[in-house]
C-alpha positions as CSV (number, residue, x, y, z in Angstrom):
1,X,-0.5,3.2,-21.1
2,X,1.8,3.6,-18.1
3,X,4.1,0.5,-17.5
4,X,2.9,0.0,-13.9
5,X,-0.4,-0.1,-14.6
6,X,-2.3,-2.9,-12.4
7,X,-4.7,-4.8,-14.6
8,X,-7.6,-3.7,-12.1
9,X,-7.1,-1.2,-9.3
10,X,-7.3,-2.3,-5.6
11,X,-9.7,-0.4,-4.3
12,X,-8.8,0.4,-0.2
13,X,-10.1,2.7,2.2
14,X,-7.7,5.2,3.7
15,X,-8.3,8.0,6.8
16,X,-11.6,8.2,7.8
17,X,-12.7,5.2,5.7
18,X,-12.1,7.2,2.3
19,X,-12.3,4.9,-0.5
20,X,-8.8,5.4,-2.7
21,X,-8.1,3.2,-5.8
22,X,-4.7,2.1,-6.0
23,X,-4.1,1.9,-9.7
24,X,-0.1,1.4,-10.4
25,X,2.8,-0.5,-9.0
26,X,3.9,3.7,-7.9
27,X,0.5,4.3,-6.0
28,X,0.9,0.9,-4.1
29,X,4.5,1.6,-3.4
30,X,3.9,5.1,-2.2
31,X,1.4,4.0,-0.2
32,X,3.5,1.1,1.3
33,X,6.5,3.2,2.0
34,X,4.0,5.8,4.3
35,X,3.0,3.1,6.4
36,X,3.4,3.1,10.1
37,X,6.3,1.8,11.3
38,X,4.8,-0.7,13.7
39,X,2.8,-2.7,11.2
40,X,5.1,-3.6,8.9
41,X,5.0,-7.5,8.9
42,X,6.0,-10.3,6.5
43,X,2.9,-9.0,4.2
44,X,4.2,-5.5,4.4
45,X,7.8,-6.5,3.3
46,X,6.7,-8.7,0.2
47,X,4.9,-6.3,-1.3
48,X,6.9,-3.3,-0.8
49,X,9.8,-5.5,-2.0
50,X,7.5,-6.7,-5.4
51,X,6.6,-3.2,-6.2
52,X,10.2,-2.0,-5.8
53,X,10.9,-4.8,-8.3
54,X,8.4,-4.2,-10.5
55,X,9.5,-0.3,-10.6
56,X,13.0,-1.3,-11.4
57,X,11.8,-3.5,-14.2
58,X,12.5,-6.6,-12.6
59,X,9.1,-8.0,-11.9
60,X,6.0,-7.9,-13.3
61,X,3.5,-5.7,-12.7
62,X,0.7,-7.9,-11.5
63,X,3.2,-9.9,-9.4
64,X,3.1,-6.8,-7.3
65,X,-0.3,-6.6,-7.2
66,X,-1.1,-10.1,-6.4
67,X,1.3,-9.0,-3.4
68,X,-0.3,-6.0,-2.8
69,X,-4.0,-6.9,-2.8
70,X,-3.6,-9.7,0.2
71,X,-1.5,-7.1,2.1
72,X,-4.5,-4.9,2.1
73,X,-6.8,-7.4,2.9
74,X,-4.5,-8.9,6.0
75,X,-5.0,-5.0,7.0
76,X,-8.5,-4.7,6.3
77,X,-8.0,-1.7,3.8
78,X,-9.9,-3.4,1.0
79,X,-13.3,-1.6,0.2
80,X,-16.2,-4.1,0.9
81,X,-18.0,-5.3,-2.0
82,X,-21.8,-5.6,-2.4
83,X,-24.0,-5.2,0.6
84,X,-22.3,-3.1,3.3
85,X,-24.2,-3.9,6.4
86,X,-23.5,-7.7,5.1
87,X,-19.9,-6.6,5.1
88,X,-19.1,-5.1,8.4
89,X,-21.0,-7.9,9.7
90,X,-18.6,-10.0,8.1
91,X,-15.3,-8.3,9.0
92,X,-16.9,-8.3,12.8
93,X,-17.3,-12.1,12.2
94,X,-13.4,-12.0,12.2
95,X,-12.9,-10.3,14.8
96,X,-11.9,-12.4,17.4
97,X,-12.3,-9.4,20.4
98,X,-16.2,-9.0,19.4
99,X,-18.3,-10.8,20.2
């Protein structure tokens, strides 16, 4: 087994809504580090800074991915689970420009 192996992927969408599983501390880093410039925030910074850690030996693993994981959320990357007409209407819910 790889040593940056997250216990359970993260599971985002990327593109066109592709679903992409992000199975290691080095898919979540690569991923991180190909962000757009403009929306890196305090989310983006600790968990491009936990999975550089956690590359280097320095940190664990899932330390990075319980950085990771609410980074994607804050982005709304993560793949809804169950019902998906329940789950667009719940990220709508959120947001605050629809109404």
């Amino acid at each position: 087994m790889e040593p940056d192996v997250f216990a359970r992927p993260v599971q985002i969408l990327i593109g066109l809504g592709f679903p992409m599983e992000i199975r290691t501390a080095t898919d979540a880093y690569r991923h991180l580090v190909e962000w757009p410039h403009l929306n890196k925030d305090a989310s983006y910074t600790l968990a491009v800074n936990a999975c550089r850690a956690a590359l280097r030996g320095e940190a664990e693993v899932e330390t990075a991915r319980g950085l990771y994981a609410p980074f994607a959320e804050k982005h709304d990357l993560l793949v809804p689970s169950g019902d998906p007409v329940l789950a667009q209407r719940g990220r709508r819910d959120r947001d605050p420009h629809i109404r």
